[in-house]
ZADO-1210 file (C-alpha; in nm, 4 decimals, padded with zeros to 6 digits):
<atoms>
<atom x="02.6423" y="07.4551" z="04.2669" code="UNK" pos="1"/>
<atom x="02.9085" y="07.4367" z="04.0212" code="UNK" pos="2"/>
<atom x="03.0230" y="07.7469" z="03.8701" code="UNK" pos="3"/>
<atom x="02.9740" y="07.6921" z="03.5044" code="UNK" pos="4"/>
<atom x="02.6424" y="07.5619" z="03.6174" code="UNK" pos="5"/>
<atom x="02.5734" y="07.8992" z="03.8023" code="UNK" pos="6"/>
<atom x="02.7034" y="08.0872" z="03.4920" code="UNK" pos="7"/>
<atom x="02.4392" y="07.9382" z="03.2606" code="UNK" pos="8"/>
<atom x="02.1751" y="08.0145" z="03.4351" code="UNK" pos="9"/>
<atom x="02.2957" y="08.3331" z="03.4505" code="UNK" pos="10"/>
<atom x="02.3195" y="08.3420" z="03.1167" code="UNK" pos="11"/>
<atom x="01.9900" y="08.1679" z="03.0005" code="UNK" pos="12"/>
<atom x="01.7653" y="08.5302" z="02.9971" code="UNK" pos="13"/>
<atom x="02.0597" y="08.6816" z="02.7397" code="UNK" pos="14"/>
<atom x="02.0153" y="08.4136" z="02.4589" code="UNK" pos="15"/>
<atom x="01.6595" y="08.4972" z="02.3902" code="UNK" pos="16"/>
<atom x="01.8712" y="08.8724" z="02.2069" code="UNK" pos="17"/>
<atom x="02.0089" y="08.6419" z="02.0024" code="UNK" pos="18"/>
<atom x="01.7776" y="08.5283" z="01.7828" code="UNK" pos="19"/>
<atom x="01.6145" y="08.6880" z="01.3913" code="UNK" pos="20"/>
<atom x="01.4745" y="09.0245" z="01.5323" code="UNK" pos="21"/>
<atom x="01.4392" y="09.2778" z="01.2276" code="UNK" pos="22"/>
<atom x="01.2731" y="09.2155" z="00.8521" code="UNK" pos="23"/>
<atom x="01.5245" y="09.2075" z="00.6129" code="UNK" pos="24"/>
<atom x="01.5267" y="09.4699" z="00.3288" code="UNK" pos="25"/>
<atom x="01.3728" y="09.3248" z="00.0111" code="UNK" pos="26"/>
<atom x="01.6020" y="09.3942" z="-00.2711" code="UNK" pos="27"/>
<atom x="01.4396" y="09.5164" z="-00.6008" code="UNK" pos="28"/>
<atom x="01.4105" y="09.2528" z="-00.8804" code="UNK" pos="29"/>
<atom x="01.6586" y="09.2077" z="-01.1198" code="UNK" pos="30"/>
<atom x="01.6172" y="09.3297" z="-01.4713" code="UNK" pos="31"/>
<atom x="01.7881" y="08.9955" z="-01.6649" code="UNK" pos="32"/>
<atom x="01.8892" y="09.0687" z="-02.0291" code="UNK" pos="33"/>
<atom x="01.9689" y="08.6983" z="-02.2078" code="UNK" pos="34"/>
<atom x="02.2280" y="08.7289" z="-02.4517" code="UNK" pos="35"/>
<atom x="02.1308" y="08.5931" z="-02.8277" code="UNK" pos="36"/>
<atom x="02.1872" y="08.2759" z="-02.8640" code="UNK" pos="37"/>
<atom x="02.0676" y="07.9678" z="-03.0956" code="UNK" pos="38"/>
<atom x="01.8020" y="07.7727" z="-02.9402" code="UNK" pos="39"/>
<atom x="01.7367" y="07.5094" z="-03.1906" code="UNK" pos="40"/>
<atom x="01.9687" y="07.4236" z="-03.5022" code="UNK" pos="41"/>
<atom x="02.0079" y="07.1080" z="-03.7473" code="UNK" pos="42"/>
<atom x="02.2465" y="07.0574" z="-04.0342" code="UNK" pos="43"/>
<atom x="02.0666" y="06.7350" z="-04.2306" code="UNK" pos="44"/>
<atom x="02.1067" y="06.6220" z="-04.6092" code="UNK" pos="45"/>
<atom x="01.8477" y="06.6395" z="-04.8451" code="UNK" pos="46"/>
<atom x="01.9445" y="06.4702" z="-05.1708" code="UNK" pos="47"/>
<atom x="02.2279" y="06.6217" z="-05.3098" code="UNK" pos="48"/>
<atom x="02.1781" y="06.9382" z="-05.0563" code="UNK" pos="49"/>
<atom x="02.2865" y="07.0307" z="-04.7327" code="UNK" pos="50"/>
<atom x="02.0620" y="07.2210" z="-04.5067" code="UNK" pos="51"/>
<atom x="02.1201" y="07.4019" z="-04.2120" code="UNK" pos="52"/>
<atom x="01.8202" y="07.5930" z="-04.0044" code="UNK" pos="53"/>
<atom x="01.8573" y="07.7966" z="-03.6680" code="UNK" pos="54"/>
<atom x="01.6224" y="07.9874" z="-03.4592" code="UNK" pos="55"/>
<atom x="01.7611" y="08.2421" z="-03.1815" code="UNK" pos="56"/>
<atom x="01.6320" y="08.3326" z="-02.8774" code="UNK" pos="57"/>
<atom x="01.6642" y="08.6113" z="-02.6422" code="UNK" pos="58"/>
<atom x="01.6648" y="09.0086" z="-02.7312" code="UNK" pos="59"/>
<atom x="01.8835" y="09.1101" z="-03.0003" code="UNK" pos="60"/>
<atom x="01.8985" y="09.4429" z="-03.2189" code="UNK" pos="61"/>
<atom x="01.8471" y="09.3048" z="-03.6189" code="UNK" pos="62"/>
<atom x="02.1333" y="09.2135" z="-03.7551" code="UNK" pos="63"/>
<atom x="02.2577" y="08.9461" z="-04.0189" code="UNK" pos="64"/>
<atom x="02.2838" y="08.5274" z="-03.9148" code="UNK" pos="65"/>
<atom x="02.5580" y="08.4486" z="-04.1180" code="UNK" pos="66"/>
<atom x="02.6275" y="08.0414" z="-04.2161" code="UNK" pos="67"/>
<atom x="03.0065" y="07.9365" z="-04.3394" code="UNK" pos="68"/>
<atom x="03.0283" y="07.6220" z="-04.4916" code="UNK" pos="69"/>
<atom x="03.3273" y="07.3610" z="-04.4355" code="UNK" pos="70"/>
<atom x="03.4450" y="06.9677" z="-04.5241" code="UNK" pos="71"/>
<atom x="03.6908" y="06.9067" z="-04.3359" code="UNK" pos="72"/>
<atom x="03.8775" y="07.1931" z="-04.3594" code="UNK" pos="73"/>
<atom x="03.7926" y="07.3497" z="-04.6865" code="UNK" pos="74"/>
<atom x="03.5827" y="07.6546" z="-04.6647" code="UNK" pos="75"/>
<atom x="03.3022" y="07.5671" z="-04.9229" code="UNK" pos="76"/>
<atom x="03.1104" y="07.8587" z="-04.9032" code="UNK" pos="77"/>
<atom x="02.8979" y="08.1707" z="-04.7250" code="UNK" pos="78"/>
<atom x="02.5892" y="08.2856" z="-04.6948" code="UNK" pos="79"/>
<atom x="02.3129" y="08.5049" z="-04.4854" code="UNK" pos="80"/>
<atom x="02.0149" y="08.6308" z="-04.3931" code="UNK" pos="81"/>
<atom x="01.8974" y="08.9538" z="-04.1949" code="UNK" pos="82"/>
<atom x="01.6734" y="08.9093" z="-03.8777" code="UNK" pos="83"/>
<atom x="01.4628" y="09.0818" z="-03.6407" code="UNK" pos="84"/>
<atom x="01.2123" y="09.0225" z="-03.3975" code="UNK" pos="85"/>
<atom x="00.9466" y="08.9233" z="-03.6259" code="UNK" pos="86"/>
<atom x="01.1631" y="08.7019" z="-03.7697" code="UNK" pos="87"/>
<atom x="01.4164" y="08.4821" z="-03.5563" code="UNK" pos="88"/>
<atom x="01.4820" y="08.1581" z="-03.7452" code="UNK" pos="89"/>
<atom x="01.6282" y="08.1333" z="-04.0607" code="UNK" pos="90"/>
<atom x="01.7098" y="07.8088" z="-04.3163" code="UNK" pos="91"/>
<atom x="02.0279" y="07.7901" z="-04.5099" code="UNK" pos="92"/>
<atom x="02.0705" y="07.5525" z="-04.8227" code="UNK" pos="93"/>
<atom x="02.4120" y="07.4231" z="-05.0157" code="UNK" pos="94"/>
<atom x="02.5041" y="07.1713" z="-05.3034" code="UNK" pos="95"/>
<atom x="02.7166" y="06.8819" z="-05.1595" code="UNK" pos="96"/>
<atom x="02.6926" y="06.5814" z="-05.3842" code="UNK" pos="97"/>
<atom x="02.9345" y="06.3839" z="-05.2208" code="UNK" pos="98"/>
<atom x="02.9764" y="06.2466" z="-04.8517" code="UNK" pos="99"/>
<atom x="03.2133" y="06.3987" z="-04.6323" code="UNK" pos="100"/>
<atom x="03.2648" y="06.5573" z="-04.2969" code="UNK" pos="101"/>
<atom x="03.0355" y="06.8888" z="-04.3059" code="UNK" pos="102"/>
<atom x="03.0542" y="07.1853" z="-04.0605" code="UNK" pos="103"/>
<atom x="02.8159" y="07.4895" z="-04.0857" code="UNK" pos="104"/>
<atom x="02.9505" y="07.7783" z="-03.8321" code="UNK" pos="105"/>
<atom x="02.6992" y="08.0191" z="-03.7363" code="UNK" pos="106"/>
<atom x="02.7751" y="08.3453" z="-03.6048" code="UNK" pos="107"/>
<atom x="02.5218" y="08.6775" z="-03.5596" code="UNK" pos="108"/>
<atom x="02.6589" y="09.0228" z="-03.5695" code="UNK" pos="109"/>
<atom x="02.9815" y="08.8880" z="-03.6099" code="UNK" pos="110"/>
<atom x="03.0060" y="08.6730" z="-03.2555" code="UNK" pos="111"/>
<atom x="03.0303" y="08.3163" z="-03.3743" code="UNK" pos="112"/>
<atom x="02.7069" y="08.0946" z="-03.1711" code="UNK" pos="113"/>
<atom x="02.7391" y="07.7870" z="-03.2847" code="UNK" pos="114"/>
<atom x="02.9217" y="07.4866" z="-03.4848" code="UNK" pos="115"/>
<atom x="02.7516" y="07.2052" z="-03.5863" code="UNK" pos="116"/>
<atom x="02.8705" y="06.8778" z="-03.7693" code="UNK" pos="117"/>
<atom x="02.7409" y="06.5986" z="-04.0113" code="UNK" pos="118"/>
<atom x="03.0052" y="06.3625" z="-04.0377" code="UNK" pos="119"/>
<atom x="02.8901" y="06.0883" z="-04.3605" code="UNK" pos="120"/>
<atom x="03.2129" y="05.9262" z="-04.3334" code="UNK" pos="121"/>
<atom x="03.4146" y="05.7325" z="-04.1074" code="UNK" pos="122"/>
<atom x="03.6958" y="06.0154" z="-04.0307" code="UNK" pos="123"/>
<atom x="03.7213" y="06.1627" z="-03.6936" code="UNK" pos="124"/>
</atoms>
């Protein structure tokens, strides 16, 4: 018999040790905290007015949703409105007569969450 032959066989009875012996320990399940964050906004005319409306999501300690206004890159204006779990979306309303390129940042606690854009003209 060839000798690597030999040392298989040898061998075979050991490989059965290597194989998934013990249960592995389960770990405990995570406790996942989402940060806030805006789940659904729209900025949209309405006539003569701009509206913007936001709903978070997630646990948050009450605090203000604050709304600033651009075109282009004139800051038209700021407003807000306080939150808390009974209350998590919030609408926002603003005069713009004329077309332009709109931008409504909105930020909670002072972390900014989202920009969004209505562009009624052709600038990029």
């Amino acid at each position: 018999m060839r000798p690597s032959l030999l040392a298989l066989l040898l061998l075979t009875p050991l490989l059965g040790g290597c194989r998934y012996s013990f249960i592995p320990i389960i770990p405990p399940p995570l406790q996942v905290s989402l940060p806030t964050r805006i789940v659904a906004a729209e900025l949209r005319r309405e006539g003569d007015d701009l509206t913007v409306s936001a709903t978070l999501s997630g646990s948050f300690t009450p605090d203000y949703l604050s709304v600033v206004w651009y075109d282009a890159d004139t800051e038209l204006g700021r407003d807000s409105v306080y939150l808390d779990n009974a209350q998590r979306a919030a609408s926002f309303r603003m005069t713009a007569p004329r077309k332009g390129s709109y931008r409504a940042l909105l930020s909670y606690g002072g972390v900014l969450l989202r920009q969004i854009e209505l562009r009624e003209t052709g600038d990029l």
